[in-house]
MDAnalysis code that builds the backbone (N, CA, C; Angstrom):
import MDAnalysis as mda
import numpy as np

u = mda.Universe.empty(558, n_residues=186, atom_resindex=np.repeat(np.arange(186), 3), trajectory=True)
u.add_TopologyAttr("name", ["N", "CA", "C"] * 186)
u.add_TopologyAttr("resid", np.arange(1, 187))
u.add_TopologyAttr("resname", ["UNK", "UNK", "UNK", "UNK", "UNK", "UNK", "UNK", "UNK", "UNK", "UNK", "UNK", "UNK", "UNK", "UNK", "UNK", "UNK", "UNK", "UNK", "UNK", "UNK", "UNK", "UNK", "UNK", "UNK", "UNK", "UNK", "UNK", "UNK", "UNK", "UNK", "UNK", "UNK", "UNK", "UNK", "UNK", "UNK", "UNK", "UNK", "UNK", "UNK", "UNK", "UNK", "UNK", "UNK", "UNK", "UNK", "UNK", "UNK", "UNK", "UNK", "UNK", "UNK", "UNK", "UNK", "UNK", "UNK", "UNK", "UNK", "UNK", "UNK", "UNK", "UNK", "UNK", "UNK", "UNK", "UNK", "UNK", "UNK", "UNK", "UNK", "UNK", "UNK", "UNK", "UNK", "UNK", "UNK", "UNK", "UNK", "UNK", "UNK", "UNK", "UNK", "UNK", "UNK", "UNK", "UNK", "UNK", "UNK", "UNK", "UNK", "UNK", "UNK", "UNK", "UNK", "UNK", "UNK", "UNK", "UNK", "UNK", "UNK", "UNK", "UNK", "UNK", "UNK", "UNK", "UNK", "UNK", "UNK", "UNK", "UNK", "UNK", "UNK", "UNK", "UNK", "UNK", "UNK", "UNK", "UNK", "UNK", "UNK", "UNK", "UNK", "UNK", "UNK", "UNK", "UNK", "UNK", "UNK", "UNK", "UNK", "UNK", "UNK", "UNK", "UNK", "UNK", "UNK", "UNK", "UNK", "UNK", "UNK", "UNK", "UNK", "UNK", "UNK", "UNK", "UNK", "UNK", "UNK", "UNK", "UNK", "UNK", "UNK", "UNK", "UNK", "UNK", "UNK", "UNK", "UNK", "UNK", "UNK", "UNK", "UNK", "UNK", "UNK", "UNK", "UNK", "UNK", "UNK", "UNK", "UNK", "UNK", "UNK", "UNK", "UNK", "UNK", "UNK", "UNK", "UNK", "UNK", "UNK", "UNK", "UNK", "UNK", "UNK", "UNK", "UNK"])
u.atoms.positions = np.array([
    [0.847, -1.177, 0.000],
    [0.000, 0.000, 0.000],
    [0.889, 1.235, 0.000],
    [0.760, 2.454, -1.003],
    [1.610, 3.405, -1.318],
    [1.233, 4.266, 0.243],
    [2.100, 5.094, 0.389],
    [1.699, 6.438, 1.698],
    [1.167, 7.684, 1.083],
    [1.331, 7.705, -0.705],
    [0.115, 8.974, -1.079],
    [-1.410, 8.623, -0.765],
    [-2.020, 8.625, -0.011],
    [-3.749, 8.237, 0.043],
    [-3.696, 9.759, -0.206],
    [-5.057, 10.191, -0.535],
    [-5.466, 11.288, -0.532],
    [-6.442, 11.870, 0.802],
    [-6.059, 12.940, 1.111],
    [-6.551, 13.038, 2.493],
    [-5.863, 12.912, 3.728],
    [-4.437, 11.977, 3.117],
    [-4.138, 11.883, 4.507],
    [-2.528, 12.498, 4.562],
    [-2.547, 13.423, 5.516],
    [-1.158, 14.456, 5.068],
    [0.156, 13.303, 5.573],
    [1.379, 14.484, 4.568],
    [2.415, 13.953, 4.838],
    [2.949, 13.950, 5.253],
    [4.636, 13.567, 5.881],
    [5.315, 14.101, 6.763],
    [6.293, 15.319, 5.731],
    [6.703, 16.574, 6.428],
    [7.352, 17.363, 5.078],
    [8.127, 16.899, 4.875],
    [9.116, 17.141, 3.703],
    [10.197, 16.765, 2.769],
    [11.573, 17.543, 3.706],
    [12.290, 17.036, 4.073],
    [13.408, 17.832, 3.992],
    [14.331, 17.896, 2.742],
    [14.773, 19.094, 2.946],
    [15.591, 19.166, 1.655],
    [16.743, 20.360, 2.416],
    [17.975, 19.461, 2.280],
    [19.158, 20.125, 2.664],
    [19.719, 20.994, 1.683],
    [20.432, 22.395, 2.327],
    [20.963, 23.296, 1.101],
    [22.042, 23.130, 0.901],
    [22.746, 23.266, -0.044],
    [24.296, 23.334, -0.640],
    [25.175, 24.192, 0.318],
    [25.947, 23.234, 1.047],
    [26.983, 24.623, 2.277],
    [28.351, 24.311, 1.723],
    [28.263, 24.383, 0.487],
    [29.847, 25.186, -0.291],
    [29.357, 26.657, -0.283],
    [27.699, 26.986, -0.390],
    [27.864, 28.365, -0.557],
    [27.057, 28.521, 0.894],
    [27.227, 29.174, 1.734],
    [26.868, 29.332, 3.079],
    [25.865, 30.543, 2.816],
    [24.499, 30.580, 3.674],
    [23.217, 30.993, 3.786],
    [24.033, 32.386, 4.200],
    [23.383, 33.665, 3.740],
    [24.362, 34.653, 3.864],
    [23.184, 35.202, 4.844],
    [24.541, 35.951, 6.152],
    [24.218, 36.416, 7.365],
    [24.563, 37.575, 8.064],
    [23.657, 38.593, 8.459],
    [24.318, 39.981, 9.330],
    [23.362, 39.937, 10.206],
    [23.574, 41.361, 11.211],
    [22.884, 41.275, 12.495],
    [21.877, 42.735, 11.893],
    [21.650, 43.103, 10.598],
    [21.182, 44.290, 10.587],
    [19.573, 43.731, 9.953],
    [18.980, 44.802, 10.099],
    [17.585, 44.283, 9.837],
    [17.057, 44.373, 8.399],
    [16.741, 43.329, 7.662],
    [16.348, 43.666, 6.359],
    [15.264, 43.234, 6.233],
    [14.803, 44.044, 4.930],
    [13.666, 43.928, 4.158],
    [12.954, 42.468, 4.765],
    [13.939, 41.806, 4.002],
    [13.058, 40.081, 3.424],
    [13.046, 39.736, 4.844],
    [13.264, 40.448, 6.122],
    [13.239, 39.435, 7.372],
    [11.883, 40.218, 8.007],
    [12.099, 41.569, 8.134],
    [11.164, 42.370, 8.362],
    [9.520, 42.432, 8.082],
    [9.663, 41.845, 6.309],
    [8.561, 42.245, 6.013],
    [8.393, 41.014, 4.794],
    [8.841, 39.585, 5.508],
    [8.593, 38.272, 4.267],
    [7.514, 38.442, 2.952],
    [6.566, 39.056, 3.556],
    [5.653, 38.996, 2.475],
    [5.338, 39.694, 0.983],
    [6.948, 40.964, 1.305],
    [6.609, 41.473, 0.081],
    [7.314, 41.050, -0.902],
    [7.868, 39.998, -0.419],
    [8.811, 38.850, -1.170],
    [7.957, 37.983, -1.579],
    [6.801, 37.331, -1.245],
    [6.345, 36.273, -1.819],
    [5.288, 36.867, -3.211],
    [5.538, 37.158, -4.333],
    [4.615, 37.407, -5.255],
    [4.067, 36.871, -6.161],
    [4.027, 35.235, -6.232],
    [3.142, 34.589, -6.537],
    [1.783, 34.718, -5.634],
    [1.814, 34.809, -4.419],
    [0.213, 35.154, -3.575],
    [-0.650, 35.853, -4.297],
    [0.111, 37.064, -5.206],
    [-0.477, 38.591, -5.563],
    [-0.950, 38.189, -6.812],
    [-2.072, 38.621, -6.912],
    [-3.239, 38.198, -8.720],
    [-3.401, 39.622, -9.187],
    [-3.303, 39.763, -10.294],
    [-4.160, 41.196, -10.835],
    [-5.808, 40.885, -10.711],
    [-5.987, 41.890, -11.176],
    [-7.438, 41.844, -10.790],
    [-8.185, 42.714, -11.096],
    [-9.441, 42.951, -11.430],
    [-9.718, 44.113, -12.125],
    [-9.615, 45.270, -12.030],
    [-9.633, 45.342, -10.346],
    [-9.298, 46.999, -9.716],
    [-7.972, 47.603, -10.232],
    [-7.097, 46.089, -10.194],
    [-5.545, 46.495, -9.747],
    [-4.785, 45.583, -11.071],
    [-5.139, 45.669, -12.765],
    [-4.922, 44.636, -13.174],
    [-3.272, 44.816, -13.197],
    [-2.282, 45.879, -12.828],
    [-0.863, 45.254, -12.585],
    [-0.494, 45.071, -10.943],
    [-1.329, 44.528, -10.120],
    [-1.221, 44.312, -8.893],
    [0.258, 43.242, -8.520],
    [0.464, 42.430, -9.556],
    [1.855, 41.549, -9.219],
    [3.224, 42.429, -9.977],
    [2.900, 43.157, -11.102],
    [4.356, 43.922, -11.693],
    [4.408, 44.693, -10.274],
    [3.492, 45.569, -9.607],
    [4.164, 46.698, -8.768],
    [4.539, 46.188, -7.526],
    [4.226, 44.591, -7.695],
    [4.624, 43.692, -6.368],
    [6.145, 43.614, -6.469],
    [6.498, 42.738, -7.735],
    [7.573, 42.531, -8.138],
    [8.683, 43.786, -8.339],
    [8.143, 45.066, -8.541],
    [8.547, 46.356, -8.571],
    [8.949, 46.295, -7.145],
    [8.566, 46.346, -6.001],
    [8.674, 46.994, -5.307],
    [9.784, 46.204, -4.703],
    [9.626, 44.607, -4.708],
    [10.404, 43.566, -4.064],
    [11.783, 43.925, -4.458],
    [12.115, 43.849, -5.966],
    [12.875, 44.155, -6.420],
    [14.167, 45.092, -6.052],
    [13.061, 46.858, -5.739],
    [13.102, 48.084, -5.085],
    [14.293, 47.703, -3.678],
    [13.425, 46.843, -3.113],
    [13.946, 46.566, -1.417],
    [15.241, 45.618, -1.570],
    [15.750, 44.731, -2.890],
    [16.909, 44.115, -2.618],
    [17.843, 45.313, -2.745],
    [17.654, 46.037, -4.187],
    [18.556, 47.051, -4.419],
    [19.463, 47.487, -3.404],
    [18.911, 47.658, -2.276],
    [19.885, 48.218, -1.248],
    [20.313, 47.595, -0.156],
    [20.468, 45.998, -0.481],
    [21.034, 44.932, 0.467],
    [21.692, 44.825, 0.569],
    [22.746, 44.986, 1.579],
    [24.047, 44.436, 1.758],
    [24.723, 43.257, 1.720],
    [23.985, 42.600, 1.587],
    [24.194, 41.261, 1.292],
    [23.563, 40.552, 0.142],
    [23.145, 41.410, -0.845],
    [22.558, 40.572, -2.479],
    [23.179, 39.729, -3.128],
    [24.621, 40.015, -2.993],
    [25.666, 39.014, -3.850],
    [25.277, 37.734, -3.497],
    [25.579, 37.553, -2.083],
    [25.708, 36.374, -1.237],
    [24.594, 35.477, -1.695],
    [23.475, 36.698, -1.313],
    [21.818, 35.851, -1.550],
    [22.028, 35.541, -2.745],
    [21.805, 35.967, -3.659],
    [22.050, 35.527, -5.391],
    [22.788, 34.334, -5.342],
    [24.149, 34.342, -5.080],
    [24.979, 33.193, -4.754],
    [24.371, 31.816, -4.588],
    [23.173, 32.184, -3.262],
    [22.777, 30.970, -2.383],
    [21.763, 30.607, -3.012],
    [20.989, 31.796, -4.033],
    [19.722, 31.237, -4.026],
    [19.915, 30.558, -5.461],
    [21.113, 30.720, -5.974],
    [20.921, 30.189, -7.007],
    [21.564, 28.706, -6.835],
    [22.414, 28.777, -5.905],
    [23.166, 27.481, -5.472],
    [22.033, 26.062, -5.389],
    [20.649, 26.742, -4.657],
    [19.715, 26.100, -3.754],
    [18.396, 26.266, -4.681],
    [18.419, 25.464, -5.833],
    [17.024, 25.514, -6.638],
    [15.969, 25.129, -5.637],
    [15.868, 24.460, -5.103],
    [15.250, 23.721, -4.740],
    [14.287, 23.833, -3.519],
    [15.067, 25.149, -2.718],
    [14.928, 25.852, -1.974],
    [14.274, 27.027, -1.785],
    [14.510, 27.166, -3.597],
    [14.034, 28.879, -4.039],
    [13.216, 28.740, -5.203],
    [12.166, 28.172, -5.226],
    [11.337, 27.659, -5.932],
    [10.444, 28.901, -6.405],
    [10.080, 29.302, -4.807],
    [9.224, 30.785, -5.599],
    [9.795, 32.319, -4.251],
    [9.121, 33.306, -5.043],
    [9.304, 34.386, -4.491],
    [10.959, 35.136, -5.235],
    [11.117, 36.654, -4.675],
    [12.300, 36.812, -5.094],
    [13.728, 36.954, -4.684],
    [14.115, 36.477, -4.599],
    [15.374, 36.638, -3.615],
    [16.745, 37.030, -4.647],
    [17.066, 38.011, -4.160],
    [18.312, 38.972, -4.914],
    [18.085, 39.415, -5.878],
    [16.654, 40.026, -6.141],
    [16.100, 41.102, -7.342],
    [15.841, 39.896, -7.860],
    [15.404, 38.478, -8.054],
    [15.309, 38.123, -9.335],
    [14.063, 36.857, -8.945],
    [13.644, 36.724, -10.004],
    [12.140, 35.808, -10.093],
    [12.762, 34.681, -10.439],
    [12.121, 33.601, -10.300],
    [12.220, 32.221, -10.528],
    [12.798, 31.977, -12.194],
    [12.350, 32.707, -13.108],
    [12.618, 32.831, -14.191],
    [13.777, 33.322, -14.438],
    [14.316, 34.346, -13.773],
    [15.565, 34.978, -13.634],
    [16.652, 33.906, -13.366],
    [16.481, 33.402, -12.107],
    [17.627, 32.698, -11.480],
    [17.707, 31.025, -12.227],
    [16.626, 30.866, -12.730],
    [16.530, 29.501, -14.061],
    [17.209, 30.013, -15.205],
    [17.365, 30.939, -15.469],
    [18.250, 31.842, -16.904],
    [19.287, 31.770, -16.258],
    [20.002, 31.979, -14.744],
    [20.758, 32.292, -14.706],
    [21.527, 31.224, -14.557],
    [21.106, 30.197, -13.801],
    [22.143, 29.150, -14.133],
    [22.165, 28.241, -15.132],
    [21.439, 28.596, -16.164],
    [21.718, 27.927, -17.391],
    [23.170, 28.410, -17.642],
    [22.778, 30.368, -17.722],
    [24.232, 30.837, -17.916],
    [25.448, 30.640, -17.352],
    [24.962, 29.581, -16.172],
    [26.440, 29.625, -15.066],
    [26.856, 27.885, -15.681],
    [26.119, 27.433, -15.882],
    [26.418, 26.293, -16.264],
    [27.143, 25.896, -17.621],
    [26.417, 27.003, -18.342],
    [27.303, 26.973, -19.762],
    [28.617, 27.489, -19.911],
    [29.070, 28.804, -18.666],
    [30.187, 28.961, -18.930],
    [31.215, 28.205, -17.999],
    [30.669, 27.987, -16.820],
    [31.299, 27.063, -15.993],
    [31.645, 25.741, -15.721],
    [30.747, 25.459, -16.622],
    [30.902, 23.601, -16.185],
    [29.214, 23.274, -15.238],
    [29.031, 22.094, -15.092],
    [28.089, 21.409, -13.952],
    [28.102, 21.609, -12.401],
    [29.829, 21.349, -12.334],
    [29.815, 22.196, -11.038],
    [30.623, 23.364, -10.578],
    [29.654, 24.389, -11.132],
    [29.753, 25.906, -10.850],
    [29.616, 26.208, -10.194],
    [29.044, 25.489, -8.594],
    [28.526, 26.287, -7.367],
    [30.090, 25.722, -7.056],
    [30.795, 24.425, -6.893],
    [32.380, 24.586, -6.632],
    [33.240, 25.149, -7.061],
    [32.952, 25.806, -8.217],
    [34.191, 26.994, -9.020],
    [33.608, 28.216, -7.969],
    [32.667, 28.811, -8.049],
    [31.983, 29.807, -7.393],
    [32.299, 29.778, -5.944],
    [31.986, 29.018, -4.966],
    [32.889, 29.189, -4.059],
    [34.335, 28.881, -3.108],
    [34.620, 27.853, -4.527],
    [36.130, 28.467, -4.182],
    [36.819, 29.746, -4.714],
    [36.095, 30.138, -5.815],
    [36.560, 31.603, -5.824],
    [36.151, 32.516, -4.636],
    [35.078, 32.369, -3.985],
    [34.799, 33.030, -2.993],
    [35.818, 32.723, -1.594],
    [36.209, 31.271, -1.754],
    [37.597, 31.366, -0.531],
    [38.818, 31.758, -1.008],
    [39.028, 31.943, -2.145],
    [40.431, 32.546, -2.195],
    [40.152, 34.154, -2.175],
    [39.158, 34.437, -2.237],
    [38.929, 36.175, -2.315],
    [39.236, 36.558, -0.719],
    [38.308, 35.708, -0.067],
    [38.160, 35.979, 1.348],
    [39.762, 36.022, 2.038],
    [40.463, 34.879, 1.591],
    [42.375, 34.749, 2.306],
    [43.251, 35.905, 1.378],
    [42.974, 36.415, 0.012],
    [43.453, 37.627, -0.246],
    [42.977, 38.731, 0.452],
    [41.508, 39.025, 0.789],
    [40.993, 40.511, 1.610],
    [41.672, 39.581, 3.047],
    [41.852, 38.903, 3.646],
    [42.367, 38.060, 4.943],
    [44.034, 39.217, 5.022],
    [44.752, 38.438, 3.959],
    [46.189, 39.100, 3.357],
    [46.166, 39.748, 3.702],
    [45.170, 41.055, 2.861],
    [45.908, 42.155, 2.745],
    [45.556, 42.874, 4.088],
    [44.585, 42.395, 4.925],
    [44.876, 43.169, 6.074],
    [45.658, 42.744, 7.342],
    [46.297, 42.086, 7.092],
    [47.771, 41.592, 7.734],
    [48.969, 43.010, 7.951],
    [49.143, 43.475, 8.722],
    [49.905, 44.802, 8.787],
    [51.186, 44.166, 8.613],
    [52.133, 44.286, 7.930],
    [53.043, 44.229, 7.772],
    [54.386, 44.619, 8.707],
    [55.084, 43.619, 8.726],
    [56.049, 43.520, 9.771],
    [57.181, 44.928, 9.162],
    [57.468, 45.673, 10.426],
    [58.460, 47.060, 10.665],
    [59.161, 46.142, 11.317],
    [60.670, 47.030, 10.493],
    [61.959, 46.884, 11.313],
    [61.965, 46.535, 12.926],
    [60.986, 47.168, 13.904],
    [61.232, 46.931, 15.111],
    [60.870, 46.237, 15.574],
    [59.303, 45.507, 14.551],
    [59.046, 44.104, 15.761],
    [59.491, 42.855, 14.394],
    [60.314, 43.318, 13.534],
    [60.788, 41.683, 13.014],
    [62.211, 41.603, 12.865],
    [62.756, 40.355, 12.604],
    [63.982, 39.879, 13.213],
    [64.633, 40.666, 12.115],
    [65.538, 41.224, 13.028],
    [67.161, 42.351, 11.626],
    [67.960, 41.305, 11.241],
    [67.576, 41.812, 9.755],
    [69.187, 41.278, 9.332],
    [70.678, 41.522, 9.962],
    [71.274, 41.340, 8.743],
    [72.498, 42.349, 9.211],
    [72.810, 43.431, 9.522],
    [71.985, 44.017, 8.840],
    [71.942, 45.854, 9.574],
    [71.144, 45.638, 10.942],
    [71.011, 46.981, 11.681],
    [70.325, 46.623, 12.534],
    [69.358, 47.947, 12.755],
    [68.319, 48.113, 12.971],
    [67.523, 49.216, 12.698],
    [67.900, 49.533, 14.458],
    [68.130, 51.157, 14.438],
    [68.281, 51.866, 15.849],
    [67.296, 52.843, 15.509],
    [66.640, 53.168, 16.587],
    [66.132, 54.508, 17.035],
    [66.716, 56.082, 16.424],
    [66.686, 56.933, 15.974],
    [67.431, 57.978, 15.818],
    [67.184, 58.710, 17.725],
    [68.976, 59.370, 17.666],
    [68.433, 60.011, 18.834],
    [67.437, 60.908, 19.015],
    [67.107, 61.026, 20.163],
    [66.058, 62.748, 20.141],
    [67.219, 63.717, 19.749],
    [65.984, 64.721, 19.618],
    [66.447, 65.818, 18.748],
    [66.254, 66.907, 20.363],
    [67.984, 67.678, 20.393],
    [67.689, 68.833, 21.440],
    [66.083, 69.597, 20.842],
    [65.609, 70.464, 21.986],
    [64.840, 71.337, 21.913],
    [65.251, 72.409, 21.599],
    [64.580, 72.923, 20.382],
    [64.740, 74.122, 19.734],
    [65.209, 75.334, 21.031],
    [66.150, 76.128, 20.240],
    [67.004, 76.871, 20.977],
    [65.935, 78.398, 21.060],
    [65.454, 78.574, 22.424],
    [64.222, 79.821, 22.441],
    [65.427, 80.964, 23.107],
    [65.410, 82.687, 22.447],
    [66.407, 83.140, 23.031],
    [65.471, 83.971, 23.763],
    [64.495, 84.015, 24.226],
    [64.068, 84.616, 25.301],
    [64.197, 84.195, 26.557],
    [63.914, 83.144, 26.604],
    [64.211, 82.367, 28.163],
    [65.664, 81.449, 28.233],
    [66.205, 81.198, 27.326],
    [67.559, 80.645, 27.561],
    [68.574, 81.599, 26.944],
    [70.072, 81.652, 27.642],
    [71.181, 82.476, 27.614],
    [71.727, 81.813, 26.137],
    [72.378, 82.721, 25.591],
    [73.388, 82.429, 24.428],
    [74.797, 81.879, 25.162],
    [74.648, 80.709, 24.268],
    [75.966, 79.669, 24.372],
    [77.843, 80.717, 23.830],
    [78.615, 80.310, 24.577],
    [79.608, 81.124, 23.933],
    [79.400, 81.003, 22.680],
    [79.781, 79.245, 21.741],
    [79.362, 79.006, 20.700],
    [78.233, 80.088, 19.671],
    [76.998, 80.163, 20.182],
    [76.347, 80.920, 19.634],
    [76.663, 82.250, 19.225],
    [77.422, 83.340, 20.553],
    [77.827, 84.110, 20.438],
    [78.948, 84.295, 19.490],
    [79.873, 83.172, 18.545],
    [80.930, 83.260, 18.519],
    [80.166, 83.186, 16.370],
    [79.121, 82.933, 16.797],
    [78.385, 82.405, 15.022],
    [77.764, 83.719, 14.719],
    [77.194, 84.417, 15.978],
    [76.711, 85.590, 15.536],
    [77.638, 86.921, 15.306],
    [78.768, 86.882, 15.650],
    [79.845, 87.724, 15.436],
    [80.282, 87.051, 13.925],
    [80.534, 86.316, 13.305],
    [80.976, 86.087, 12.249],
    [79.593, 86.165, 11.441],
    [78.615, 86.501, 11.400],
    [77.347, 87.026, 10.760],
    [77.470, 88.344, 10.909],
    [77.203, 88.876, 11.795],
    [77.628, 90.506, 11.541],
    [78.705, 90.778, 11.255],
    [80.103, 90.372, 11.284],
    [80.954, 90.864, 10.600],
    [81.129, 90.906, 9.144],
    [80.354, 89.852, 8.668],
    [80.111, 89.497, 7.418],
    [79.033, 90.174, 6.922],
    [78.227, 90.486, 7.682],
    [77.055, 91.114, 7.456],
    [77.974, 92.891, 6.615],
    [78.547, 93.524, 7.723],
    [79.224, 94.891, 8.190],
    [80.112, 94.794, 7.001],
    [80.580, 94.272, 6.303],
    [81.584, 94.052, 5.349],
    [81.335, 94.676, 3.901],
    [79.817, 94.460, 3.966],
    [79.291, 94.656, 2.397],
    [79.350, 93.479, 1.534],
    [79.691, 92.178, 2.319],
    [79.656, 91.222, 0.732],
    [78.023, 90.800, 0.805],
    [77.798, 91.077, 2.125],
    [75.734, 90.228, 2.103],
    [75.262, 90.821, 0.900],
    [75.557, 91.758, 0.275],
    [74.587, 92.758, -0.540],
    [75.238, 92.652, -1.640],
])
């Protein structure tokens, strides 16, 4: 005896997602969490009052990824996860969209494009990793043969209001005015 009878419900389906590309995550509040429903636009019918009642749905859904901080990711995932993303729009794009799109990912990539795709996404992540690695200074990495020193401090500028003239000094400013007194300055 099969377990479809009619009438008598099922247990749901699980269906696990692809975690080469990881469900993309922040702590800030968005659209699609806020307000699920203006994401789902298959619900929405035209109708005579309103006969583009699903374009200004899809308009608007659309509207609210535009400024996600995280669209790439979603796009990424949702395209990773057919199966998952059956309806509604997730990363500006309709079911139709993201079925175009991995035709296109498939034709230029190969079958498995969600493993080219995020291993490009881990080597991006250990280059932005890299480059913010501060780079080792002379003083906290091991010297070669030279050896990096400190320069000394520098005396404090010589103020002649509150400190006396050095003989020295006196002896630089006499050979300035004499030189001065001479006529060759001019």
């Amino acid at each position: 005896m099969s377990g479809n009878r009619t009438g008598v419900p099922q247990p749901p389906t699980f269906i696990a997602a692809d975690d080469r590309i990881p469900f993309p995550d922040t702590d800030q509040a968005l659209r699609c969490r806020t307000s699920p429903d203006l994401f789902a636009i298959e619900d929405i019918h035209n109708t005579n009052k309103e006969p583009r009642a699903r374009e200004k749905a899809l308009a608007q859904a659309k509207h609210a990824c535009s400024g996600c901080p995280i669209v790439k990711d979603c796009l990424k995932w949702a395209l990773a996860n057919p199966s998952l993303t059956k309806t509604g729009v997730w990363a500006a794009t309709t079911k139709r969209d993201r079925t175009q799109l991995r035709k296109q990912l498939v034709a230029r990539l190969g079958d498995d494009w969600v493993g080219m795709v995020a291993e490009q996404d881990r080597l991006r992540r250990e280059r932005q990793r890299a480059a913010r690695v501060v780079p080792a200074t002379p003083a906290n990495s091991p010297s070669p043969a030279w050896s990096w020193r400190p320069s000394p401090p520098r005396p404090a500028p010589y103020n002649r209001w509150t400190q006396p003239i050095t003989p020295a000094q006196a002896a630089s400013n006499r050979a300035c005015w004499s030189w001065l007194a001479s006529g060759k300055a001019a």
